[in-house]
Structure formats: C-alpha cells, structure tokens
C-alpha atoms as a printed R data frame, in Angstrom:
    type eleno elety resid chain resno       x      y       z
1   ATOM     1    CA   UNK     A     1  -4.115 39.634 -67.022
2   ATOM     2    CA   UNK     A     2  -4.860 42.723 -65.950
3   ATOM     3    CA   UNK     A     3  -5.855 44.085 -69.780
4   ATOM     4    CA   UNK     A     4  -8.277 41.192 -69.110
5   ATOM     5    CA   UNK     A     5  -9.714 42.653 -65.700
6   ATOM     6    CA   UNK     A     6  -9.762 45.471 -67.295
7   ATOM     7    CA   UNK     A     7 -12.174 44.371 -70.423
8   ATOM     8    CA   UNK     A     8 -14.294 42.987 -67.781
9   ATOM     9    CA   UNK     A     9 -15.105 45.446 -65.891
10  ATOM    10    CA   UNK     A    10 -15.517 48.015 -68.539
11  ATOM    11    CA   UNK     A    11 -18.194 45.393 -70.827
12  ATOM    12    CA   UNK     A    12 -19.829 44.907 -67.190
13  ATOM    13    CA   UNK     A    13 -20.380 48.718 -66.823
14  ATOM    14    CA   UNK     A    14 -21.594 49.211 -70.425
15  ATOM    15    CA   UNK     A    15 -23.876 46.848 -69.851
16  ATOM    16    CA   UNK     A    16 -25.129 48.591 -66.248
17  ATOM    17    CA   UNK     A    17 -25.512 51.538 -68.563
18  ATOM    18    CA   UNK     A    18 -27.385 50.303 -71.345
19  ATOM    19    CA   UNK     A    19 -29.854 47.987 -68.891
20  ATOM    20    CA   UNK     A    20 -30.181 51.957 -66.801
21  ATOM    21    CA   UNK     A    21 -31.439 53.427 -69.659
22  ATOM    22    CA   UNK     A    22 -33.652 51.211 -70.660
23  ATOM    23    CA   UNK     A    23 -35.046 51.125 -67.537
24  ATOM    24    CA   UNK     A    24 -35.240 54.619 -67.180
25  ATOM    25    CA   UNK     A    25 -37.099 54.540 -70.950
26  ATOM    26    CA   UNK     A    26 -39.546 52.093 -70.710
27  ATOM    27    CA   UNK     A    27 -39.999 53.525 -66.779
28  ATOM    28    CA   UNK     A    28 -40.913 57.410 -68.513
29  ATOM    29    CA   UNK     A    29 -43.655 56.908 -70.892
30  ATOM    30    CA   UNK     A    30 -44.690 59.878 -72.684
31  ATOM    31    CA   UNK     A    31 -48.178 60.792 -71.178
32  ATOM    32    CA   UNK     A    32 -50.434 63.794 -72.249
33  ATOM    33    CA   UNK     A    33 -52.745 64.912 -69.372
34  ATOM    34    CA   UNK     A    34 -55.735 66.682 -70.619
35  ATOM    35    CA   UNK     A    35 -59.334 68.533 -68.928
36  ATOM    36    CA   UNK     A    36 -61.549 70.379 -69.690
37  ATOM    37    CA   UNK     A    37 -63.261 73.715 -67.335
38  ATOM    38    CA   UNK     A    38 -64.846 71.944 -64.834
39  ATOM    39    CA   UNK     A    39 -65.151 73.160 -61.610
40  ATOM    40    CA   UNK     A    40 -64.619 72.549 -59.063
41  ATOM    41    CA   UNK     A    41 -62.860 69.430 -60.408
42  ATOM    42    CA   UNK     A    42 -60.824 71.313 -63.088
43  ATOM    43    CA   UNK     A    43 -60.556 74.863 -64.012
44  ATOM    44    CA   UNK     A    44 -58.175 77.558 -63.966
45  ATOM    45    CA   UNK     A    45 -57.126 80.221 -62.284
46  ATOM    46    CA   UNK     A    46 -54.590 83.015 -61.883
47  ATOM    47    CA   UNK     A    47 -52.865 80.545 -65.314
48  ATOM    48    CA   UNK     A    48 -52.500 77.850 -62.429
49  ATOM    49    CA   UNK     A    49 -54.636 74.787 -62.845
50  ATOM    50    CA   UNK     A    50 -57.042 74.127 -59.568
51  ATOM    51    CA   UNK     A    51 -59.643 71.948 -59.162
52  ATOM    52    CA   UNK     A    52 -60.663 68.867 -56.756
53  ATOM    53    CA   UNK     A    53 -59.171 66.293 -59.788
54  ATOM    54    CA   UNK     A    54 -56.594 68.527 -60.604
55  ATOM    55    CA   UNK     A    55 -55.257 68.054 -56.839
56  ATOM    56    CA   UNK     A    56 -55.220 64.525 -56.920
57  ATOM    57    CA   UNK     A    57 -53.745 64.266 -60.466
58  ATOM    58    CA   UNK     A    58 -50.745 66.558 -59.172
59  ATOM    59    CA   UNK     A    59 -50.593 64.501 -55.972
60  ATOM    60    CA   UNK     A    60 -50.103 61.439 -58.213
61  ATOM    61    CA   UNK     A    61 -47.658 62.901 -61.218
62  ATOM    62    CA   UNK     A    62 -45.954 63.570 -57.444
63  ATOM    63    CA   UNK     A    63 -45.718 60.241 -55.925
64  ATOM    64    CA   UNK     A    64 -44.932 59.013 -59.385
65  ATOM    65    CA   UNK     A    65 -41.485 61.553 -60.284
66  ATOM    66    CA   UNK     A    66 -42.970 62.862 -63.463
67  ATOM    67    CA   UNK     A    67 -43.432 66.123 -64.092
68  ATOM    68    CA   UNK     A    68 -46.302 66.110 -67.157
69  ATOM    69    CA   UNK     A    69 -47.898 69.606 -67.892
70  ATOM    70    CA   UNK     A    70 -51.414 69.684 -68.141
71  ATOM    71    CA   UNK     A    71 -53.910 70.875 -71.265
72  ATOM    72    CA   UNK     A    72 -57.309 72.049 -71.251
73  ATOM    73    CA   UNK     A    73 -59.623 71.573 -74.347
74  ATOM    74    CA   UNK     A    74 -62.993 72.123 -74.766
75  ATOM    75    CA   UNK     A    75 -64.628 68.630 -73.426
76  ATOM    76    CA   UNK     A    76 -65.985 67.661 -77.335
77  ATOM    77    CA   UNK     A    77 -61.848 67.654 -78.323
78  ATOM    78    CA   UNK     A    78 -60.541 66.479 -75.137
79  ATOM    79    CA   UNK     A    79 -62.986 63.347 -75.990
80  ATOM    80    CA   UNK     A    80 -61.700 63.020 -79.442
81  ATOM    81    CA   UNK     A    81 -57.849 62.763 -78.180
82  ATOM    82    CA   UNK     A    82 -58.011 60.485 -75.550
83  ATOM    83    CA   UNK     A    83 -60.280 58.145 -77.567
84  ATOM    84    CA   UNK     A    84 -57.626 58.304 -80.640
85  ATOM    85    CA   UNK     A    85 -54.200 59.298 -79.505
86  ATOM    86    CA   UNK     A    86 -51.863 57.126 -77.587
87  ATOM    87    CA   UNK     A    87 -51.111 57.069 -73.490
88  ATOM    88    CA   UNK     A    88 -53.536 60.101 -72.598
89  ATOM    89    CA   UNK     A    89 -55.332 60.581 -69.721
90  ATOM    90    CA   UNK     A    90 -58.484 62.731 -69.214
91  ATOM    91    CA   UNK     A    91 -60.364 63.975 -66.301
92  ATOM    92    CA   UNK     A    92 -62.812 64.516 -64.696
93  ATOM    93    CA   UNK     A    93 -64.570 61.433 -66.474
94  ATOM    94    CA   UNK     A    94 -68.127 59.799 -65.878
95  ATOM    95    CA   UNK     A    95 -68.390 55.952 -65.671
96  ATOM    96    CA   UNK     A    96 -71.131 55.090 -67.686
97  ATOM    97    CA   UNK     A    97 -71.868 51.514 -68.851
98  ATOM    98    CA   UNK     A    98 -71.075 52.804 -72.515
99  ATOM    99    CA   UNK     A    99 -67.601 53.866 -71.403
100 ATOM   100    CA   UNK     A   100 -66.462 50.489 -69.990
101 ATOM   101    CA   UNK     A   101 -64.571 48.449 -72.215
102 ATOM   102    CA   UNK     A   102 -63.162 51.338 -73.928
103 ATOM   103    CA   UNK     A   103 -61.502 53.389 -71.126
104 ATOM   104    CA   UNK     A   104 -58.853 52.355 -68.914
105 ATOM   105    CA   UNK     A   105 -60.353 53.794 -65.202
106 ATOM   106    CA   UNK     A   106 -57.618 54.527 -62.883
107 ATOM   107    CA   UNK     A   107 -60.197 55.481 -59.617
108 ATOM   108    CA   UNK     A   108 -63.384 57.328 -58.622
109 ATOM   109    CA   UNK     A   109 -62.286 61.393 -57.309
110 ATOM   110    CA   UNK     A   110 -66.069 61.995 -56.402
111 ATOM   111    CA   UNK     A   111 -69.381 60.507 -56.523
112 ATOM   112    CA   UNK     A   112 -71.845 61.467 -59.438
113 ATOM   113    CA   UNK     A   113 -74.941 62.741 -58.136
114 ATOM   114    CA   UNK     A   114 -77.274 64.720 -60.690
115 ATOM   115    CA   UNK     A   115 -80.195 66.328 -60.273
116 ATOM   116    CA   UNK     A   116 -82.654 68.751 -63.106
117 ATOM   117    CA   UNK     A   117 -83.122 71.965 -61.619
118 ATOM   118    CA   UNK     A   118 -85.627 74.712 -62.284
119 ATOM   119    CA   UNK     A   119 -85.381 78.392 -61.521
120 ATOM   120    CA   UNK     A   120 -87.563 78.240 -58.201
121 ATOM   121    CA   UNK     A   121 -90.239 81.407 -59.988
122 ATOM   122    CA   UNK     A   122 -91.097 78.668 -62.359
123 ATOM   123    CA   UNK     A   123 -94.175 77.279 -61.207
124 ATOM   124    CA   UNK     A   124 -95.592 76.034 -64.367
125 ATOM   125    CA   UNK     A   125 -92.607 73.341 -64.748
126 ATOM   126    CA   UNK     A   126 -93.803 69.876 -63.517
127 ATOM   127    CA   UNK     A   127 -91.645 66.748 -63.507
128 ATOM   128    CA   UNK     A   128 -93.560 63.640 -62.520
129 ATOM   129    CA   UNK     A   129 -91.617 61.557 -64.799
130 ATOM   130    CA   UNK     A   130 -88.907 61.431 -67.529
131 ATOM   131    CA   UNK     A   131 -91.612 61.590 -69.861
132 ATOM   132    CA   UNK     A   132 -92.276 64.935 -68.738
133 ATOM   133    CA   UNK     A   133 -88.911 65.554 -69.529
134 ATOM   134    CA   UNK     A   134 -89.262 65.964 -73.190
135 ATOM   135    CA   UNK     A   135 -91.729 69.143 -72.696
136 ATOM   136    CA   UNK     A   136 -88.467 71.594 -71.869
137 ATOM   137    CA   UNK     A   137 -85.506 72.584 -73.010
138 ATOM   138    CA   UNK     A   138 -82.450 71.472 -71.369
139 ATOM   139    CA   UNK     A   139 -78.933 72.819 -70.989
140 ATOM   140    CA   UNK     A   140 -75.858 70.830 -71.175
141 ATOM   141    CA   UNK     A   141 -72.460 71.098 -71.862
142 ATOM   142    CA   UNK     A   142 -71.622 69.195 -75.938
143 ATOM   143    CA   UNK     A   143 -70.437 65.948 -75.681
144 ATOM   144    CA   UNK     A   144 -70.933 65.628 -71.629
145 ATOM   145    CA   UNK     A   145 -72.602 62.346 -70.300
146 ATOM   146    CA   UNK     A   146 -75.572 64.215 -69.342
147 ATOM   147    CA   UNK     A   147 -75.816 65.287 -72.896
148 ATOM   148    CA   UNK     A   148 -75.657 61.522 -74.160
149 ATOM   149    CA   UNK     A   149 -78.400 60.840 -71.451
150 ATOM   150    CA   UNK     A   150 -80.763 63.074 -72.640
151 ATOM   151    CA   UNK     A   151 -80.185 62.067 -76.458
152 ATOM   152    CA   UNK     A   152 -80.430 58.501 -75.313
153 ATOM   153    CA   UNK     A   153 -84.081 59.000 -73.417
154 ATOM   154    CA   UNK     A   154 -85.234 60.546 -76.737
155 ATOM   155    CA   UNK     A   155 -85.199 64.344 -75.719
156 ATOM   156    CA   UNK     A   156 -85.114 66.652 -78.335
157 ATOM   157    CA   UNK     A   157 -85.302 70.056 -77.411
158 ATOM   158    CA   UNK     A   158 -81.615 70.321 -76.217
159 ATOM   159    CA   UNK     A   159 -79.134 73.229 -76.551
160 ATOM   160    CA   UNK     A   160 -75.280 72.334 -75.760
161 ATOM   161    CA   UNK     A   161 -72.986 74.675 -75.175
162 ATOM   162    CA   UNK     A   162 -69.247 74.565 -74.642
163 ATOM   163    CA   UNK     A   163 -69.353 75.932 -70.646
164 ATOM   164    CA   UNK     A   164 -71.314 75.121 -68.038
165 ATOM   165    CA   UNK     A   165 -71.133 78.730 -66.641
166 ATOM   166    CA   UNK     A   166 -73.398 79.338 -70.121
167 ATOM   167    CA   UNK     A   167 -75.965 77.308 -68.952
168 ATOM   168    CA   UNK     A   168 -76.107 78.985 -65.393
169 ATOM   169    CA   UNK     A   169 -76.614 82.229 -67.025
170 ATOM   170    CA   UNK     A   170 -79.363 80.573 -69.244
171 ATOM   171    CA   UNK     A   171 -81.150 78.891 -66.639
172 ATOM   172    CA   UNK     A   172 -81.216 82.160 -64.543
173 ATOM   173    CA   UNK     A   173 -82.972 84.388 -67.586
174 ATOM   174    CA   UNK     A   174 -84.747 81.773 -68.771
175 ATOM   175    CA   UNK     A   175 -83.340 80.575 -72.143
176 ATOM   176    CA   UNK     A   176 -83.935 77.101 -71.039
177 ATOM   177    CA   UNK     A   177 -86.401 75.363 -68.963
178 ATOM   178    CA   UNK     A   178 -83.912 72.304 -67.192
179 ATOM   179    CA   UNK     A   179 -80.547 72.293 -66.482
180 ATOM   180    CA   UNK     A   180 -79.189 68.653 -64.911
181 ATOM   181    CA   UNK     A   181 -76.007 68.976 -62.610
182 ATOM   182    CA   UNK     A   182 -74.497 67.959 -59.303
183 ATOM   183    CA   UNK     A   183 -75.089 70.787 -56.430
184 ATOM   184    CA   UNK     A   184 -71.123 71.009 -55.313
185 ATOM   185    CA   UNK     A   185 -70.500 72.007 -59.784
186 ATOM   186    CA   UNK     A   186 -74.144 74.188 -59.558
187 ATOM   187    CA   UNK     A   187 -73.016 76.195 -56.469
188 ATOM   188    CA   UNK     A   188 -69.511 76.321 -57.326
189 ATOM   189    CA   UNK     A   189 -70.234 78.086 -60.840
190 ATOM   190    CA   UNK     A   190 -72.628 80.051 -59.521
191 ATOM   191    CA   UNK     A   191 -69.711 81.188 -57.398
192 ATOM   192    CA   UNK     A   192 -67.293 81.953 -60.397
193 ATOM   193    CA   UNK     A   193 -70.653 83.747 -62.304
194 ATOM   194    CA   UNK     A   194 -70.515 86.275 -59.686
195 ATOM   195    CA   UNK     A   195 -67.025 86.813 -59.399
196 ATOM   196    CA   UNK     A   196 -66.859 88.008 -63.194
197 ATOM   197    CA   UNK     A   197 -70.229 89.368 -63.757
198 ATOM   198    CA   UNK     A   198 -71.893 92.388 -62.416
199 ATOM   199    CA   UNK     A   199 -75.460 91.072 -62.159
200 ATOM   200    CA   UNK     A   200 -75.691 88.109 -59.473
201 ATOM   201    CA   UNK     A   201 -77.152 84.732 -59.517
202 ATOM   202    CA   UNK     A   202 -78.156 83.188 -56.031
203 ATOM   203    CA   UNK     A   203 -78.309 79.214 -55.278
204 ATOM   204    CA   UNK     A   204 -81.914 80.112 -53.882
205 ATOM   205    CA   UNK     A   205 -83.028 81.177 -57.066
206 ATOM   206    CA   UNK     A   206 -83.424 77.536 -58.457
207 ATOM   207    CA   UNK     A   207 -84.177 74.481 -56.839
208 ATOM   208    CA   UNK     A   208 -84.131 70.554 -57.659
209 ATOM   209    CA   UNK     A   209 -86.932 69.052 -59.172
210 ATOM   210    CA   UNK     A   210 -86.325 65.131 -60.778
211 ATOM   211    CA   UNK     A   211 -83.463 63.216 -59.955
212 ATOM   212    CA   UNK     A   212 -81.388 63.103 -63.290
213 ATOM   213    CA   UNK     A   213 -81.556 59.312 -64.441
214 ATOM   214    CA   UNK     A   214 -77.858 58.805 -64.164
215 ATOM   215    CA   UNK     A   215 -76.241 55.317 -64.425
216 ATOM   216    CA   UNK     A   216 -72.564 56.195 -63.970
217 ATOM   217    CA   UNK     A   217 -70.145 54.843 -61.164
218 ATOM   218    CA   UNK     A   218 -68.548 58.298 -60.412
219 ATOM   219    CA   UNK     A   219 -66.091 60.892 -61.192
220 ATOM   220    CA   UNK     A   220 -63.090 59.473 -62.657
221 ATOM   221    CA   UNK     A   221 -59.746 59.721 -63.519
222 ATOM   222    CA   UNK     A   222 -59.352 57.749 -66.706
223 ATOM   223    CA   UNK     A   223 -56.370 56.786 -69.382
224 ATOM   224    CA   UNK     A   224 -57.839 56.089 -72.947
225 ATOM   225    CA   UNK     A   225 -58.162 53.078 -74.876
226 ATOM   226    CA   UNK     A   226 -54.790 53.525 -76.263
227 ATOM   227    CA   UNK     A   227 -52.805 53.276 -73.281
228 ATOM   228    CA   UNK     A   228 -49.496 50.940 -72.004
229 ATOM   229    CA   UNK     A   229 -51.304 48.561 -69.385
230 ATOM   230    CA   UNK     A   230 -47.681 49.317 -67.618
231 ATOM   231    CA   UNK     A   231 -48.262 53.130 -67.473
232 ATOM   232    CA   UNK     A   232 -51.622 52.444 -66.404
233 ATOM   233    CA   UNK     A   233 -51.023 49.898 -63.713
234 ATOM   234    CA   UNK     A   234 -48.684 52.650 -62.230
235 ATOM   235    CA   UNK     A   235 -51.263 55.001 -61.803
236 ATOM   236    CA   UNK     A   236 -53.730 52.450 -60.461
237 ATOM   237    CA   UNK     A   237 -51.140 51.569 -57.744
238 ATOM   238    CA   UNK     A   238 -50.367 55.593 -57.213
239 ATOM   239    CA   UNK     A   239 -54.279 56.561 -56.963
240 ATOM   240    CA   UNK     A   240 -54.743 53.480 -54.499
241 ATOM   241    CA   UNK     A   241 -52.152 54.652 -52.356
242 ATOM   242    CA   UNK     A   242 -53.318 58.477 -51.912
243 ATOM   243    CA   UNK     A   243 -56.766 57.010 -51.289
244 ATOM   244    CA   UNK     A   244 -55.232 54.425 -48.722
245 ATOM   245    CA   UNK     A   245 -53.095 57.132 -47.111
246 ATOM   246    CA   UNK     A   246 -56.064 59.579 -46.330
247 ATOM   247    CA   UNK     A   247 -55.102 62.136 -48.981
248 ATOM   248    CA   UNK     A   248 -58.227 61.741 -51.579
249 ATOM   249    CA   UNK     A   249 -60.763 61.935 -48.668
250 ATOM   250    CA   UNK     A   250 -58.313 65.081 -47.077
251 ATOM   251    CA   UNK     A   251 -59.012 67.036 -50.745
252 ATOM   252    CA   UNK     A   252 -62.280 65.910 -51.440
253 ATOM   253    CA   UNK     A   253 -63.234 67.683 -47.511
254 ATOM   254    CA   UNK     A   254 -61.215 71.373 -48.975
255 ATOM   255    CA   UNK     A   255 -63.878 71.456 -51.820
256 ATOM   256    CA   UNK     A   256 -67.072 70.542 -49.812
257 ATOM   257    CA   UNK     A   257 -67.533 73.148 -47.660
C-alpha cells in the first residue's frame, strides 16, 4: 500500500516538474532587442545604453523578469533583422501606413513631429510647397522614414548618411540645403555635436521652414513580422501598464526640458 502511495506521489511530482518547465519555456521566449543611435530616444553613452525609448524598454524587460541585452546596428541592418529574423523587437520605430500590416506595434513612446529646416543665413531658400522641395538637397539618415518620404514625393537630390549627427554638421557648412527632423532629436544632437567637437553649432543658427509631410502615428516600440503573438501580447499588456501607471508620461517629461 504504501509502495503504492509512494508511486503516486512521486508520478504526481514528475509531472509538477515537467508542466514547470514547460511553463517556464514557452513563458521565456528568446527575444533580440535591437536600435539604432538615436537620440534622445536611443544612443549610448559611457557603454550604457540611454535614451527616452531605451528607458521605457528597460522599464518593461523590468516589469516583465527578463533580462535581454540590447544591440545597436546601423538603422539600414537593424531594418533588415527585424523584418527577417524571428521574435525581434526594434526601436525607436515610425508608424507609417506602409509599416502596418507588417509590424507588430507594441505602443507610441513619443509623438512624430517633423519639420525641414534651413540654416537661418540662407535667405535664398524658399519653401512654398513640396514642389519646391525638389530644388535642394536634403539630408537624411539611409533607410529612415523620412528618407522613404522624400523618395516617395519624387525628390532626387538626396544624400543619406548613416548618423544624424552627419547631417547636423552638413546642414551647418552647407553641404546640403534641407534637413527634415523633430526639434527635441535637432536640439538634442546639436547638444552631443558640441560635446565632441571643438567648433560649435547653435539651435539659432537654423530655423524651420515647411512642415515635413509626415503621415506616421508616432514613435514606436515595435516587434517584427516574425514574432509569437504570445510574446507580443506580453509586451502590449507591460507597455499599457507603465503608460497607465504614470511612468511613460514621468520619462517622456526627463527628456523635454
């Protein structure tokens, strides 16, 4: 009888075993995190990753137990992994009409406001409309939607770099005409220009002058089209609650001032 008992209770713990660790297995799904250098969302410094979306990725690898290590890639590779590889997700990623469908959005870390700006001494630029557009060169960063934008509205004269620090630099001597960005990136890099470089750049020295057509939804934090609709359900839930609980808005304040 007690041989019996003793069968019994050591099947039932076998089984409490086997069902734990398949919990646990399905419950940590291998996940690659990856940015690119975009600040103030993402960049790096001191070999720490920083950044408004880097904040509220860490707050949610947090919330969620896992303990994922980040990658940065230059934004033309980062694009290529999370739009072939399995359970990535990317930031800092526009919402454009051509992305949905194909990305799996987990929330909005900032609104997407762009703008073309001009260094202010440049009198002889004049944008009336986007057909005006096409008389300048433009800075972008490869692969960005801004650089899709400009392909789309039949601009030609466009030179993409890898950085958008570049195009600061370029805008400021004059080795392009247009540059389109948000003012929080614009006076953030502008920031980081003159922390490494001798010669400074001022926000004064340029000024806005078209509103960028843009016709994204925002910021986002986004898994690719390869990902576990579990994983990314957890993240939707784990986003939603930091923006419930006050935390999003609490980070998004640190990086407007």
């Amino acid at each position: 009888m007690n041989s019996v008992i003793h069968d019994s209770i050591h099947k039932l713990i076998l089984c409490f075993i086997s069902i734990s660790f398949f919990s646990v297995s399905v419950s940590a799904e291998p996940v690659q995190i990856i940015t690119n250098d975009f600040p103030p969302y993402s960049y790096i410094e001191d070999g720490k990753f920083k950044g408004l979306a880097t904040e509220v990725v860490e707050a949610i690898l947090d919330d969620l137990g896992m303990a994922t290590k980040i990658k940065q890639y230059p934004w033309a590779r980062a694009y290529k992994i999370v739009t072939t590889q399995k359970n990535v997700l990317i930031y800092t990623l526009a919402r454009t009409p051509q992305r949905e469908g194909l990305f799996n959005f987990i929330g909005e870390v900032a609104p997407r406001t762009v703008y073309f700006y001009k260094l202010k001494s440049r009198t002889d630029i004049k944008i009336e409309s986007i057909g005006d557009l096409k008389k300048y060169s433009h800075g972008v960063v490869q692969g960005y939607a801004t650089h899709k934008k400009l392909v789309e509205l039949g601009i030609k004269n466009i030179q993409a770099v890898v950085s958008d620090i570049q195009n600061i630099k370029k805008l400021a001597v004059g080795r392009i005409d247009l540059y389109p960005q948000d003012e929080m990136i614009l006076a953030h890099n502008i920031r980081i220009y003159n922390e490494k470089n001798e010669s400074k750049i001022s926000f004064s020295d340029f000024e806005r002058v078209f509103d960028f057509p843009a016709d994204g939804k925002g910021r986002t934090l986004s898994f690719g089209p390869y990902a576990d609709e579990e994983l990314v359900e957890k993240f939707q839930r784990s986003f939603n609650e930091i923006k419930r609980s006050g935390k999003l808005e609490a980070i998004r304040k640190k990086y407007m001032k």
